[in-house]
N, C-alpha and C positions, 0 to 999 in steps of 0.2 A: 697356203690355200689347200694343198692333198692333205695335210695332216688333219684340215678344220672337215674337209668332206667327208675322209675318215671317217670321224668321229662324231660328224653327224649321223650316217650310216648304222652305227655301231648302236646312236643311241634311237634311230628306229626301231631295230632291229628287238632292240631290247624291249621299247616300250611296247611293240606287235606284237609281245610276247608276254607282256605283263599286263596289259589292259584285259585281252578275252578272259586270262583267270580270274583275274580281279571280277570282271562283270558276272561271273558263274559263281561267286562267293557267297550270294544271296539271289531268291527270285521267290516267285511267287505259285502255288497251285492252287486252281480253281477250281472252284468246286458250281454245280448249276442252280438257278438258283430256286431250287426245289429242297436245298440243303440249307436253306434256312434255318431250318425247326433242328438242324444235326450240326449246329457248330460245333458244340462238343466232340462229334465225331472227326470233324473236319481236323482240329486241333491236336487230336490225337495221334491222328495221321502224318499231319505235317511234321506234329513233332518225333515222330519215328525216324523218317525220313532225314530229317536234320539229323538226330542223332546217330544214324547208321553212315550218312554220307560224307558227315562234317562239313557239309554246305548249311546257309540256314535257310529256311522252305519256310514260308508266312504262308497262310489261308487264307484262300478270299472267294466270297460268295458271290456271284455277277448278284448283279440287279436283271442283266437280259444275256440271252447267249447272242449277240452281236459282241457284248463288250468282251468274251471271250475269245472270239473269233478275231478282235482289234489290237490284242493281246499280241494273239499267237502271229500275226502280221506283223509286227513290229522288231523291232533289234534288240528289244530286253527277251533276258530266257525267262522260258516260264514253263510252269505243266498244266497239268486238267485232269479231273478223275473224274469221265463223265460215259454216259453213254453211245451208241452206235450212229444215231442222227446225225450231232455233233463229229464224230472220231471220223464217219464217211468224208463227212465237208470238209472237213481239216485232210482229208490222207486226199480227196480230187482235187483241189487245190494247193497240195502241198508247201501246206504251214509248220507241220509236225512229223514227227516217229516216234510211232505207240511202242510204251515201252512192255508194262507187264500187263496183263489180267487176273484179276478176285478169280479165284472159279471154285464158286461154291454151292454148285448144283441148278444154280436157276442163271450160269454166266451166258448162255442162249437163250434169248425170248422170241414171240413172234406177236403177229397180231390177229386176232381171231372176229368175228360178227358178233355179236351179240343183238337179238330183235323179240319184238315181241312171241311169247308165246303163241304157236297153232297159226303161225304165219309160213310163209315159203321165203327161206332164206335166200335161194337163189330168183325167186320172181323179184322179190324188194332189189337185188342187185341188178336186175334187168330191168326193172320199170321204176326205181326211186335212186338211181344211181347218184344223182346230187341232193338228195337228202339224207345223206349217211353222213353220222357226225364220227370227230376225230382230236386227239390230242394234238394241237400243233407243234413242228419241231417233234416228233416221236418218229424211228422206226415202226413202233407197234400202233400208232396213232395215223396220224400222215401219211405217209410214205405205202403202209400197209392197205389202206383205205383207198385211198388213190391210183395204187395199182391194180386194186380190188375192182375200178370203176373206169379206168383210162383215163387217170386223172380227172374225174368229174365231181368227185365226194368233193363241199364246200362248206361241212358245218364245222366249222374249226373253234375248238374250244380250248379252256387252261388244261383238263388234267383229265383221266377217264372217269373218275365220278361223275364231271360235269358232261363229259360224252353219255354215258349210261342214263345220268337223268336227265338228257335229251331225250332219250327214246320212251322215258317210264312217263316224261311231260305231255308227249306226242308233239313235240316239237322237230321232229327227227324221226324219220320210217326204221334207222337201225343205226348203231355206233359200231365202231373198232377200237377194240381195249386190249392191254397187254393183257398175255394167259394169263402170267404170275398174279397178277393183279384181282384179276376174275377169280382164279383159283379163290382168294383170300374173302373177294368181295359179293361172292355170286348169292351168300345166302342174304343180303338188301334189297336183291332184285330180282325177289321171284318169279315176276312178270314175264321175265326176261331166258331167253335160251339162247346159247353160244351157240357159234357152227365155223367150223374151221375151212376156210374160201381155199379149193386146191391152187398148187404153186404159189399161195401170198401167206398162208398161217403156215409156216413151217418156222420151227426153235432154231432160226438160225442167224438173230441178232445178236451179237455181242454185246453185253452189258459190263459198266466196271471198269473201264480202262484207262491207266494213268498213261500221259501221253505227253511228250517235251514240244515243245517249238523248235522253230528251225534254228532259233538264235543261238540253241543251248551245244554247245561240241561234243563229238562221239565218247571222249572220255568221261564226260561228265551224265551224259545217258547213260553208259555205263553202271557209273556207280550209284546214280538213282535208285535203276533198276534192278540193283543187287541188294540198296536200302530197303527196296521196298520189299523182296522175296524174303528179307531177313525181317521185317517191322510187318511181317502176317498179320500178326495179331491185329494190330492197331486197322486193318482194314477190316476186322471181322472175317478173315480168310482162312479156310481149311487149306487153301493152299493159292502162293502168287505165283505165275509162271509165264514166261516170255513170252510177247507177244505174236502169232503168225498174223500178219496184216491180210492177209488171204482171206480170213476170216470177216475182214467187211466187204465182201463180193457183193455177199447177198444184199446186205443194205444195199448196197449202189446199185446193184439188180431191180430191186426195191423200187428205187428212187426213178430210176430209166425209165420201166415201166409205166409210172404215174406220171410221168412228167415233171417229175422235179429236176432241176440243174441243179446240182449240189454247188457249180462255178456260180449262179448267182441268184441262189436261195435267198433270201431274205426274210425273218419274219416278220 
């Protein structure tokens, strides 16, 4: 009977030790699903990652960011290459530890006003404070906008196009739109002038960041992390570099602000 408990012992011990590898042998990185239109890129990615890790890394595009957030809760490992909104919720709740960041000149965003021309950008945020539209789910969207307003901004839309032609429709007194975005998009809406809201437009979202679940083990972040600084290219990165989690203060700053719970955001 000691020799059979033994060896039952023995053969825990062994299989506690051979299941987590097993389970980190493959997983999945998501991607948001605004990466539709970029599987390609998606693919590319993973497959770096795979081949610098020697784990195999599959792509997968939510259909919603709940189903990544359902993901990162769960006991399968997994990653996410997404932005600040998402990376806040996952690091308040701790689902995750971001591993690296792209940082390719635009790895900080923020969210800026955009309103009609030869109007007062701060009277529409004193007297039209819930008619300002927003990306939902965005730091530069949401989060930006609503602290912009103490949490009152309620035109919540899919993307800042559709916030910007809120405002050009007159459906909406002003939107809040990523810079980067404006930068790229400002000559469709001439109508339209930026104004950057003091303490809420400041570049200090973090964009870009691949991030493991809690399920995945410190060895195996690890060597991700090192896949991924070594497979730059395949992110389109002048350079991948570790991530300081410090770095989403300000989102969650963000979020306090406005009134968002990141513990039970929902969209």
């Amino acid at each position: 009977m000691k020799r059979f408990v033994t060896l039952l012992i023995a053969v825990i011990v062994v299989f506690g030790m051979v299941l987590p590898a097993y389970a980190t042998q493959s997983m999945n990185c998501w991607f948001p699903p605004s990466w539709k239109s970029k599987a390609s890129k998606a693919k590319a990615i993973t497959a770096a990652l795979s081949q610098n890790s020697g784990i195999t890394i599959k792509p997968r595009i939510a259909k919603s960011y709940p189903q990544i957030l359902k993901a990162f809760d769960s006991q399968a490992p997994s990653l996410v290459y997404v932005g600040s909104f998402v990376q806040a919720i996952i690091h308040a709740r701790g689902l995750g530890m971001p591993l690296v960041q792209n940082i390719n000149g635009k790895d900080l965003y923020s969210g800026i006003l955009v309103y009609p021309k030869g109007q007062d950008p701060e009277a529409i945020l004193k007297n039209h404070a819930d008619q300002i539209a927003f990306t939902v789910g965005a730091s530069s969207g949401e989060s930006s906008a609503k602290a912009a307003t103490p949490g009152t901004a309620s035109i919540g839309v899919a993307n800042h196009g559709a916030a910007a032609n809120a405002v050009k429709a007159g459906k909406a007194k002003a939107a809040v739109v990523k810079n980067w975005w404006w930068e790229s998009n400002q000559k469709k809406f001439l109508m339209l002038a930026a104004y950057r809201v003091p303490g809420v437009s400041i570049d200090k979202n973090p964009d870009n960041v691949l991030t493991a679940s809690k399920a995945v083990p410190e060895d195996v972040c690890k060597k991700i992390a090192d896949a991924a600084i070594a497979g730059k290219a395949a992110f389109g990165a002048p350079e991948m570099v570790v991530f300081d989690k410090t770095r989403l203060d300000f989102s969650l700053a963000l979020m306090e602000k406005g009134k968002i719970n990141p513990n039970t955001y929902s969209w």
